[in-house]
ROVO-511768 format. One record per residue (C-alpha): chain; residue number from 1; y, x, z; residue in three letters. Coordinates in Angstrom, 3 decimals, m for minus. Layout:
REM residues N
+--------+-----+----------+----------+----------+--------+
! chaine ! num !       yy !       xx !       zz ! residu !
+--------+-----+----------+----------+----------+--------+
!      A ! NUM !        Y !        X !        Z !    ALA !
...
+--------+-----+----------+----------+----------+--------+
END
This chain:
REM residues 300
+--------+-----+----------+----------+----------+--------+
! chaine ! num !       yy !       xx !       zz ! residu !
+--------+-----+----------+----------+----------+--------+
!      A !   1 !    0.000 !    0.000 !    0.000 !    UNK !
!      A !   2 !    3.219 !    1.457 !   m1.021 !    UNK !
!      A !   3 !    6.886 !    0.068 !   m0.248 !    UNK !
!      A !   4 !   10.350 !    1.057 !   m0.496 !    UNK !
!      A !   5 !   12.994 !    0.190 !    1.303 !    UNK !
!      A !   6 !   16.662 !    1.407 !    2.072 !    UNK !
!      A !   7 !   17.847 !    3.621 !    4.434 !    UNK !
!      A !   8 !   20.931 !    5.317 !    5.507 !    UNK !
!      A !   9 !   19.768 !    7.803 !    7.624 !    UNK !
!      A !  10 !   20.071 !   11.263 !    6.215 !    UNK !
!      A !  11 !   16.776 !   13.152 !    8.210 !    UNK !
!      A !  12 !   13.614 !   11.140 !    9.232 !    UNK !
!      A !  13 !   13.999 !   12.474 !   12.907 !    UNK !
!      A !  14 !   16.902 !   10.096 !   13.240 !    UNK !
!      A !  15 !   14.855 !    7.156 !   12.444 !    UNK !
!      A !  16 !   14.521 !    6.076 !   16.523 !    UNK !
!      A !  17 !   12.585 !    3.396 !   17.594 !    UNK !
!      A !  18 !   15.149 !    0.851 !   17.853 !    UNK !
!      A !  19 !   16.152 !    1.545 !   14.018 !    UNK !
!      A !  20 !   12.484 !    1.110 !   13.097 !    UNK !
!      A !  21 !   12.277 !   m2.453 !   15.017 !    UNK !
!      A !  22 !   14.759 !   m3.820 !   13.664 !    UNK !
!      A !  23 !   13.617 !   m3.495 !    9.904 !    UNK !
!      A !  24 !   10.207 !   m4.224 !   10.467 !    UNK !
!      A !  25 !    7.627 !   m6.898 !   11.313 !    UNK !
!      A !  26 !    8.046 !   m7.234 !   15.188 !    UNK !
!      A !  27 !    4.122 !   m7.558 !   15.450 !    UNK !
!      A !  28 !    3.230 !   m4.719 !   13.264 !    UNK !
!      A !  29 !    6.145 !   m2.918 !   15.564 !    UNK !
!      A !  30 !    4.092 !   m3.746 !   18.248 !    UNK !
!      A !  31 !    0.848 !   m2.545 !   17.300 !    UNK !
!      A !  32 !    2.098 !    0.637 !   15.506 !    UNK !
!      A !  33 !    3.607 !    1.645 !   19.119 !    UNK !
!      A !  34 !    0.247 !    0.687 !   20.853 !    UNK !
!      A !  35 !   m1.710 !    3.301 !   17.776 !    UNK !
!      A !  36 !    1.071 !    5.351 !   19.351 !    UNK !
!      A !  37 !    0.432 !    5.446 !   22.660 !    UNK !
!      A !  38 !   m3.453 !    5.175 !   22.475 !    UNK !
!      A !  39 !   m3.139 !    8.714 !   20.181 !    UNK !
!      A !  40 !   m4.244 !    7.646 !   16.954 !    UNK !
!      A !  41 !   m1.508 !    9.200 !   15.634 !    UNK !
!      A !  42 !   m2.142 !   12.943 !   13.420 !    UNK !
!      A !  43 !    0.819 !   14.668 !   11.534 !    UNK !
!      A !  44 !   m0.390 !   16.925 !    8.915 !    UNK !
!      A !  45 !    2.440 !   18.404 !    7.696 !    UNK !
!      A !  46 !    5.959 !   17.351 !    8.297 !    UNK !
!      A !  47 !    9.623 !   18.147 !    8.239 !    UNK !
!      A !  48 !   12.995 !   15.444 !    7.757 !    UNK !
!      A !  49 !   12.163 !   14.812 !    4.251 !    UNK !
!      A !  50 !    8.672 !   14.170 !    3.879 !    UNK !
!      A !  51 !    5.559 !   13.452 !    6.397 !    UNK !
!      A !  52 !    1.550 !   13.256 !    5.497 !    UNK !
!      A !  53 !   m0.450 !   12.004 !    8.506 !    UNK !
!      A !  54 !   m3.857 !   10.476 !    9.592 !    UNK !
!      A !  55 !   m4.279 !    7.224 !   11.897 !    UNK !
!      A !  56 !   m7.409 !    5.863 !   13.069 !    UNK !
!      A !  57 !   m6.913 !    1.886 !   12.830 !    UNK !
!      A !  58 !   m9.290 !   m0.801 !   14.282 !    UNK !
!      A !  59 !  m11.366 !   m0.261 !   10.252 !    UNK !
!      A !  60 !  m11.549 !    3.401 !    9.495 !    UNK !
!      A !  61 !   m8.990 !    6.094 !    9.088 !    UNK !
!      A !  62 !   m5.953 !    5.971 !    6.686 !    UNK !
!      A !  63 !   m3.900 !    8.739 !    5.410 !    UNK !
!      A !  64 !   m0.226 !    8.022 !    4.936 !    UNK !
!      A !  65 !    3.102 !    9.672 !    3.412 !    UNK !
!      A !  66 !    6.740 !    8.832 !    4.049 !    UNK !
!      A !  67 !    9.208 !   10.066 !    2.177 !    UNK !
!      A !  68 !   13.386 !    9.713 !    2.431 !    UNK !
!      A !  69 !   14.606 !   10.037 !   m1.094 !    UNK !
!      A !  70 !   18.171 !    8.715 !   m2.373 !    UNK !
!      A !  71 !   19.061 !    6.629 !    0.433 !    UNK !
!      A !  72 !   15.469 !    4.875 !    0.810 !    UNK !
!      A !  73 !   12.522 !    5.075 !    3.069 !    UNK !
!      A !  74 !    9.292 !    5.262 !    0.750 !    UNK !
!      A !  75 !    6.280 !    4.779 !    2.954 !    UNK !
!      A !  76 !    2.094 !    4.974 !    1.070 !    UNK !
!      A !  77 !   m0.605 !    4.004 !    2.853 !    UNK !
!      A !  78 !   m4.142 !    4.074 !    2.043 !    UNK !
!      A !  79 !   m4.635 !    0.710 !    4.067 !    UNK !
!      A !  80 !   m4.953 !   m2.786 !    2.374 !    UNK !
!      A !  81 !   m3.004 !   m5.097 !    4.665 !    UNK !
!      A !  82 !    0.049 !   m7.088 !    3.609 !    UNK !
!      A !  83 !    2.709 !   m6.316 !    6.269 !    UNK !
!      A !  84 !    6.442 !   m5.614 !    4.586 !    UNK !
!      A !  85 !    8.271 !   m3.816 !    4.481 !    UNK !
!      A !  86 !    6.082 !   m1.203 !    6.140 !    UNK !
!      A !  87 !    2.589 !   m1.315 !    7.336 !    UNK !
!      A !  88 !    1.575 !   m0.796 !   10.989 !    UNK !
!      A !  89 !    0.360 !    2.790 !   10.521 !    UNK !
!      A !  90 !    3.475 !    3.927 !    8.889 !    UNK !
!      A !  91 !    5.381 !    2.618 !   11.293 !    UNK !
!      A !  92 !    3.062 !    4.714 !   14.116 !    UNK !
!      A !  93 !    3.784 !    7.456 !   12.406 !    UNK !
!      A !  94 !    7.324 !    7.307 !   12.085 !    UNK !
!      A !  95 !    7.246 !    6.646 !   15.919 !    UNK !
!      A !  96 !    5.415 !    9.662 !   16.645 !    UNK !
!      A !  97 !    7.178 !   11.789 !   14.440 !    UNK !
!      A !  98 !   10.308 !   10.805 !   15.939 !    UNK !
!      A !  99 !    8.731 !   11.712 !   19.759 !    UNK !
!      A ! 100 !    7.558 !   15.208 !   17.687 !    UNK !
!      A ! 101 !   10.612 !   16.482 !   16.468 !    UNK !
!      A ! 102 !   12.627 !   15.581 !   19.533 !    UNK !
!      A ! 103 !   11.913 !   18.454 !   21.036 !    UNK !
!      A ! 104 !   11.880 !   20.890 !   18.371 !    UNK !
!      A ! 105 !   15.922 !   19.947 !   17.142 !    UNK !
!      A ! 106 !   16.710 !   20.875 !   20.833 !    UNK !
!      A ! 107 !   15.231 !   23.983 !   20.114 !    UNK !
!      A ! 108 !   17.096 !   24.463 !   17.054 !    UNK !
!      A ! 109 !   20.501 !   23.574 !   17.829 !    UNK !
!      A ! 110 !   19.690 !   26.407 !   20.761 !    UNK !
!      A ! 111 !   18.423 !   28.920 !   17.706 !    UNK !
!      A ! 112 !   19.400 !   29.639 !   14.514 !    UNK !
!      A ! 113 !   18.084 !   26.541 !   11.948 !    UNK !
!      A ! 114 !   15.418 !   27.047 !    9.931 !    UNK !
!      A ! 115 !   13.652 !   25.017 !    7.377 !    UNK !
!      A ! 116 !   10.976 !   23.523 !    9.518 !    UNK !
!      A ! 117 !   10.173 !   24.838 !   12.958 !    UNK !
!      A ! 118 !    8.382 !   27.765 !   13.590 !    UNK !
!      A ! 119 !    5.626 !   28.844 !   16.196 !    UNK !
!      A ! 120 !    6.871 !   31.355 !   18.382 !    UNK !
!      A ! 121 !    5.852 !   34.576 !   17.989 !    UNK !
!      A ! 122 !    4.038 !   37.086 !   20.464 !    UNK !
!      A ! 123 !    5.591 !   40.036 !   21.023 !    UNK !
!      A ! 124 !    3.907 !   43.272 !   20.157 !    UNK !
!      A ! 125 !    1.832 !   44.922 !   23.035 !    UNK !
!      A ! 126 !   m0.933 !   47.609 !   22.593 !    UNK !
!      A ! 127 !   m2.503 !   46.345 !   25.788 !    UNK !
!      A ! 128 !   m3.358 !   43.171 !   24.506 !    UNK !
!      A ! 129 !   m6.391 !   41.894 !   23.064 !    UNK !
!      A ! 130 !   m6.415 !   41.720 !   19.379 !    UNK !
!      A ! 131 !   m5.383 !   38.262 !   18.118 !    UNK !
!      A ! 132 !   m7.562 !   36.088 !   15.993 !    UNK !
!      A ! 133 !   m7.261 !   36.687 !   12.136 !    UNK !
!      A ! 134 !   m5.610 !   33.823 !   10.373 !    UNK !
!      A ! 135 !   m9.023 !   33.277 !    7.981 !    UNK !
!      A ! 136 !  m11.303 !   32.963 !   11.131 !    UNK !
!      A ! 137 !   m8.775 !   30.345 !   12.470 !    UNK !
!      A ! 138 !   m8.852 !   28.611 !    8.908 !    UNK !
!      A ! 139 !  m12.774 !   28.787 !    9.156 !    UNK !
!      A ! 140 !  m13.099 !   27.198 !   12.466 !    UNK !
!      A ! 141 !  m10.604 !   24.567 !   11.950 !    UNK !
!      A ! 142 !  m12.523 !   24.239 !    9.114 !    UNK !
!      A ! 143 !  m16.104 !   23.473 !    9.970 !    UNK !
!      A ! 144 !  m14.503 !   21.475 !   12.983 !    UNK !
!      A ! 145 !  m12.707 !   19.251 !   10.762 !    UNK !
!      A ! 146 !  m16.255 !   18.983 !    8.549 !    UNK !
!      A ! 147 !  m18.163 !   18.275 !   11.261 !    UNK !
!      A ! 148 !  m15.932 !   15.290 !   12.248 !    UNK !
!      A ! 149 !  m16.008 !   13.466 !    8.610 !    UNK !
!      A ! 150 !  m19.733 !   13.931 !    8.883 !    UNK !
!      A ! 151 !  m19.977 !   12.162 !   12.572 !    UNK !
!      A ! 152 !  m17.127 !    9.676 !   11.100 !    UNK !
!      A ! 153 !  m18.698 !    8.095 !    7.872 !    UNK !
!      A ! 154 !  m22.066 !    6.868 !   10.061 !    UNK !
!      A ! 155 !  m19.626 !    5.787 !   12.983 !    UNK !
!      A ! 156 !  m17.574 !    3.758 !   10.802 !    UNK !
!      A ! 157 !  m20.693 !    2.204 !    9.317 !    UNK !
!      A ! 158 !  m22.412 !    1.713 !   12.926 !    UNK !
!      A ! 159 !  m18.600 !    0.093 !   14.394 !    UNK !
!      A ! 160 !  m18.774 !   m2.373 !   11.049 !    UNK !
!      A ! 161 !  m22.577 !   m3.189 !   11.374 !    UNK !
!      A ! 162 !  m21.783 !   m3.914 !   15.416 !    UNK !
!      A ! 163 !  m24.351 !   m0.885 !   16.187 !    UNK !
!      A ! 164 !  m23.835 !    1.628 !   18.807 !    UNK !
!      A ! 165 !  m22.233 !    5.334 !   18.125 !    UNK !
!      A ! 166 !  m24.396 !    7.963 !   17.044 !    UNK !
!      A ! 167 !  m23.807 !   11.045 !   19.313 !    UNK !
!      A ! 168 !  m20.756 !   13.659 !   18.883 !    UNK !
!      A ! 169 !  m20.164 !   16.955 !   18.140 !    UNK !
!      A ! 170 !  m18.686 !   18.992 !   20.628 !    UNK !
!      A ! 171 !  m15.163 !   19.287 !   19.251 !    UNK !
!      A ! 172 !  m12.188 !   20.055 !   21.366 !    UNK !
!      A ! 173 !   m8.505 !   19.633 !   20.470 !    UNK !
!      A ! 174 !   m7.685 !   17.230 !   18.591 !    UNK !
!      A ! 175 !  m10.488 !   16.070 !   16.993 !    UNK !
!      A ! 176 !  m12.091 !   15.146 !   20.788 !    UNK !
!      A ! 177 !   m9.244 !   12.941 !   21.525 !    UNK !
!      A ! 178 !  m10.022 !   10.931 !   18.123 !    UNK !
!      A ! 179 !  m13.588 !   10.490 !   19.036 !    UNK !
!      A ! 180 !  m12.610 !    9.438 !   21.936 !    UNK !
!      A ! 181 !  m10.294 !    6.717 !   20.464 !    UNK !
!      A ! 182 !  m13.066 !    5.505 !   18.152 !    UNK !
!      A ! 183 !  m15.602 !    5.568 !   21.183 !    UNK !
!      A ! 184 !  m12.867 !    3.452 !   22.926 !    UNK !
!      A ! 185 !  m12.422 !    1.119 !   19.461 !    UNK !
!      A ! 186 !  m16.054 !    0.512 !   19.887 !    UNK !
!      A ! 187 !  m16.092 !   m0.241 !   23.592 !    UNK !
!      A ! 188 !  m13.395 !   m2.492 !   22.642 !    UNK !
!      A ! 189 !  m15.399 !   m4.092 !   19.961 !    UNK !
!      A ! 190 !  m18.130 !   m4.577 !   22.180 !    UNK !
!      A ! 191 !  m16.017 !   m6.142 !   24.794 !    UNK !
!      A ! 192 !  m14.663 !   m8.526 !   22.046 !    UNK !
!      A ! 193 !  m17.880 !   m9.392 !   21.245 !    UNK !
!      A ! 194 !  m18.591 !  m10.903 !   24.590 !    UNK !
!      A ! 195 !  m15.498 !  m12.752 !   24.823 !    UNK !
!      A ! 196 !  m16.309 !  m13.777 !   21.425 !    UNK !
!      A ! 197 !  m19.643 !  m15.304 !   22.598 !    UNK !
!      A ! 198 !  m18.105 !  m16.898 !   25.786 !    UNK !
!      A ! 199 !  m16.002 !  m18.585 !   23.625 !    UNK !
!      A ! 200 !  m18.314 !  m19.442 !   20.963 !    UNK !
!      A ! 201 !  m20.639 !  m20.944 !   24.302 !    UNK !
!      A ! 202 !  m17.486 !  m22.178 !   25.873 !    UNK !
!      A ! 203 !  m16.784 !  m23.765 !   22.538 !    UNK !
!      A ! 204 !  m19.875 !  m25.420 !   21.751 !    UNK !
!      A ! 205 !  m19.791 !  m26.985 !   25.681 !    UNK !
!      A ! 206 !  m16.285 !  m28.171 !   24.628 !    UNK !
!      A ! 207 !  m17.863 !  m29.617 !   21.037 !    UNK !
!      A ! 208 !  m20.953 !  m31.401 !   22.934 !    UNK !
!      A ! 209 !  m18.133 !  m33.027 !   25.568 !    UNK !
!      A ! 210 !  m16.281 !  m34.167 !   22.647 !    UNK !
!      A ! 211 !  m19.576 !  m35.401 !   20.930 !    UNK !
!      A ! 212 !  m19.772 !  m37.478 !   23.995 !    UNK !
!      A ! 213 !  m16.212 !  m38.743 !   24.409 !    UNK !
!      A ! 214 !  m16.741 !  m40.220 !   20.842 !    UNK !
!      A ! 215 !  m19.581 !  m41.672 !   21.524 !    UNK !
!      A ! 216 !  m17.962 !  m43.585 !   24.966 !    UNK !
!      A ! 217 !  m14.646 !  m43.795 !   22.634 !    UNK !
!      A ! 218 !  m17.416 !  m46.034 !   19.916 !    UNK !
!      A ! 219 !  m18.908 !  m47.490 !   22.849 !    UNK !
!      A ! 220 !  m15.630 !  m48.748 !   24.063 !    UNK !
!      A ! 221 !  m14.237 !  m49.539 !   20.154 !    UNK !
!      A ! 222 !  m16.943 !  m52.121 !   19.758 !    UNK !
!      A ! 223 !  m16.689 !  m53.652 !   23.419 !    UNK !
!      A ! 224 !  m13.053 !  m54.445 !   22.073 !    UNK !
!      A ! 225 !  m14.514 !  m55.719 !   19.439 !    UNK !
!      A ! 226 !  m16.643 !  m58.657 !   21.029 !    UNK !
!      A ! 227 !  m13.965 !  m59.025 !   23.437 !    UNK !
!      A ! 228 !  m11.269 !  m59.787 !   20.163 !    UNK !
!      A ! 229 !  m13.846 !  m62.079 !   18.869 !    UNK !
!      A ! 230 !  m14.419 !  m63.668 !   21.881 !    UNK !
!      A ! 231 !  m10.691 !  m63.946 !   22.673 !    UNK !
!      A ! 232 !  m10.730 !  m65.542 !   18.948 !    UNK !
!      A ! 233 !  m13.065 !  m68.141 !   19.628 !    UNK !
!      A ! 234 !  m11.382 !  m68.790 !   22.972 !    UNK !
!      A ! 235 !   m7.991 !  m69.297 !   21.209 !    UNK !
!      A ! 236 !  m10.148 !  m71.717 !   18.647 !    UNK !
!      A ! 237 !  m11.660 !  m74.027 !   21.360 !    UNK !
!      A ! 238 !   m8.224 !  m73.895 !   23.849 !    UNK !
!      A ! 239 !   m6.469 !  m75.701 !   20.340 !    UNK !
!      A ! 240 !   m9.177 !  m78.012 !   19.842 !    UNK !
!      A ! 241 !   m8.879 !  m79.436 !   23.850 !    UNK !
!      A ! 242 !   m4.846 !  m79.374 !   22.843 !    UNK !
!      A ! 243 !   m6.171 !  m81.266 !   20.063 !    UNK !
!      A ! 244 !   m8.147 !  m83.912 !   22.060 !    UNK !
!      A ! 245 !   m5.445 !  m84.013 !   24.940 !    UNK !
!      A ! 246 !   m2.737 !  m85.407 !   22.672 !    UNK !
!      A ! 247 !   m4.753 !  m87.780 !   21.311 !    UNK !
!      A ! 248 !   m5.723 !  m88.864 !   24.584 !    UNK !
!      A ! 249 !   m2.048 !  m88.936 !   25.604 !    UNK !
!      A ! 250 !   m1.194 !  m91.123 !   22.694 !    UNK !
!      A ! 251 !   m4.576 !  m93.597 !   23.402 !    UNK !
!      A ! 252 !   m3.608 !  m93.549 !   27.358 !    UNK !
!      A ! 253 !    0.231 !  m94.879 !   26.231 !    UNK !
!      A ! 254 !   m1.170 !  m97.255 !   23.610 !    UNK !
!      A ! 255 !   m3.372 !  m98.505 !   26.658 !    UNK !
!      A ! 256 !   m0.342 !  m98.871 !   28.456 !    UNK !
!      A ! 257 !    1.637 ! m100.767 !   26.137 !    UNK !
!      A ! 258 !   m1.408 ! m103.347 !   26.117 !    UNK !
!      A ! 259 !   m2.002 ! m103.398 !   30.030 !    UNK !
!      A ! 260 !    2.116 ! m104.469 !   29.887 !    UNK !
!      A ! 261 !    1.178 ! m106.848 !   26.859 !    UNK !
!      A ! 262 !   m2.151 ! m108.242 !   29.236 !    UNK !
!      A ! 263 !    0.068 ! m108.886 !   32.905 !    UNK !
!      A ! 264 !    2.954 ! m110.830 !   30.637 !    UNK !
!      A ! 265 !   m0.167 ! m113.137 !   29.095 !    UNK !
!      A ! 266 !   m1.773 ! m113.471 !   32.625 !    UNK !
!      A ! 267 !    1.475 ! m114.417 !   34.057 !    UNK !
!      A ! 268 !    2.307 ! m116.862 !   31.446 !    UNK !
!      A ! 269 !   m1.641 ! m118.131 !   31.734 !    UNK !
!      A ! 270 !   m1.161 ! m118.823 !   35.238 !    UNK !
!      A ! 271 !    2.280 ! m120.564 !   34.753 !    UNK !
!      A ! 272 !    0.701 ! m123.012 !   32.873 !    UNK !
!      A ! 273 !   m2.424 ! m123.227 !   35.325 !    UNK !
!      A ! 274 !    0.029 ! m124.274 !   37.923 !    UNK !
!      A ! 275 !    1.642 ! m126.862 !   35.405 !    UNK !
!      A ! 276 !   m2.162 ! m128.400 !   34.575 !    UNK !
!      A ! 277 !   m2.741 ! m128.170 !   38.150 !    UNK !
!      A ! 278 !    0.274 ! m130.610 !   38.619 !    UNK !
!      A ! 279 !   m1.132 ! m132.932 !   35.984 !    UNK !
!      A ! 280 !   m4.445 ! m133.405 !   37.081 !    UNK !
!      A ! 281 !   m2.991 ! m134.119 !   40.301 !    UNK !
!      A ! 282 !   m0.996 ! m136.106 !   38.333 !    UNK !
!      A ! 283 !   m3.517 ! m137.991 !   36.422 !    UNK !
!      A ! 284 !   m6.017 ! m138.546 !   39.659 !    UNK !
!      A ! 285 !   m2.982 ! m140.493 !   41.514 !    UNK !
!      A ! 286 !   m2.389 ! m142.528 !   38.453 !    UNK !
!      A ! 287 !   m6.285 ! m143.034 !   38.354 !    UNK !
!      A ! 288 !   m6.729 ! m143.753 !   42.285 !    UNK !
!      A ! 289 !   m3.314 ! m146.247 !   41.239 !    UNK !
!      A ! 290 !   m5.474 ! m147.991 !   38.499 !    UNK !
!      A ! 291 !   m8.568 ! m148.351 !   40.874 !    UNK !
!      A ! 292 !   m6.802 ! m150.086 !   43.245 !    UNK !
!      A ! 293 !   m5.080 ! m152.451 !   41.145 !    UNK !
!      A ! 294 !   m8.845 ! m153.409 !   39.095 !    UNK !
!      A ! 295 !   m9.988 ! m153.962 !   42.772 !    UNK !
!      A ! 296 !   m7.344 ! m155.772 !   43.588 !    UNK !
!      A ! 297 !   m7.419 ! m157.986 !   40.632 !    UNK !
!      A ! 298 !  m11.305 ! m159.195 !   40.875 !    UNK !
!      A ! 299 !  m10.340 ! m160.454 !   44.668 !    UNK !
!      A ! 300 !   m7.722 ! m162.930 !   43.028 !    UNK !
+--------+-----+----------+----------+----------+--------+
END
């Protein structure tokens, strides 16, 4: 991954971390500075124009090179991931180059400056023990760094198949604090893995309550149901007695129009009762009247 991206500073050792947070992605910020502090970080070769480094990320090792050419930042990366305008490693790098040249442009401003710092030199004593040629140096670093690659390619296969680490070499220096970060990367991968399975178990418990919860939400979904239904047929039946009621009502005042109509005939009945009454009594006097006048008739 390769980007490009402006910057006014005129040496890479200005480039602080503030500067670098501000123009990148705050969580790539953040886990550049923990590569940083867990030393992942390797500078190759480096001076304020140009740096090549190594970092050991969480899948495999990636070589990087920042450059500061005409007022822009160009960062490379061998990794694939998408974060702009600079990828996590890059961004470790810059921070550690920045903590690495610190110290060495107080030494400068102290000597005379140089192109790119310089180890200091032991001064000349016949006493002393010879000092190691350059090419035996060379050599050693050499079969150390061999040694390393051939321990790395079957530990990055045995951290991406979950497997355990095959054993070391006994390297010191550097190299001993990067197996020691990938041993860590792998104790970390095998401590994800656990909390990976608790939550996979955690989840599944949480998938089998929810399994049940439907099943009491169903449960529930078709008690409403009869209960609507019910409620339905309840509703038909209460208008069918409002129905029947105000019939009723209308047959009980029709029956009391007539009971009205009835006590007007009765009284009117037994008006003229009394009235016949009268008559016959009437009628029997004018009889008893008659019989005595026949009686007294024959006796003349």
């Amino acid at each position: 991954m390769r980007n490009k991206i402006p910057c006014s500073a005129e040496r890479l050792s200005l480039l602080d971390p503030p500067m670098i947070q501000a123009v990148v992605d705050r969580n790539a910020f953040h886990i550049g500075n923990q590569y940083l502090s867990e030393n992942r970080v390797r500078i190759v070769e480096a001076d304020d124009a140009q740096i090549s480094s190594a970092v050991i990320g969480n899948s495999g090792l990636y070589e990087q090179t920042i450059r500061l050419k005409e007022g822009h930042l160009i960062s490379k990366c061998s990794c694939a991931l998408p974060e702009e305008p600079m990828c996590r490693h890059c961004i470790a790098v810059l921070l550690e180059y920045h903590r690495w040249a610190q110290p060495r442009h107080g030494q400068q401003k102290k000597a005379k400056p140089s192109a790119a710092p310089q180890p200091a030199q032991a001064s000349p004593n016949r006493d002393s023990a010879p000092a190691p040629s350059p090419a035996s140096m060379i050599d050693m670093k050499l079969g150390e760094v061999m040694a390393f690659i051939e321990w790395l390619q079957p530990a990055i296969k045995a951290l991406e198949r979950g497997l355990p680490l095959p054993d070391s070499p006994k390297l010191g220096g550097d190299l001993a604090s990067w197996i020691q970060a990938i041993r860590n990367l792998e104790e970390r991968r095998r401590e994800n893995e656990e909390v990976r399975i608790n939550l996979e178990s955690d989840m599944r418990d949480r998938e089998a309550y929810v399994g049940r919860l439907t099943q009491q939400v169903q449960a529930s979904m078709e008690e409403i149901k009869a209960a609507q239904a019910s409620s339905q047929l309840l509703q038909q039946e209460l208008i069918a007695c409002k129905e029947i009621l105000a019939k009723v009502s209308k047959v009980a005042s029709e029956v009391g129009s007539y009971d009205s109509q009835l006590k007007s005939i009765a009284g009117e009945v037994m008006s003229k009762g009394s009235q016949l009454d009268k008559l016959a009594h009437s009628f029997g006097e004018v009889s008893t009247a008659l019989k005595a006048l026949a009686k007294t008739s024959a006796i003349s």
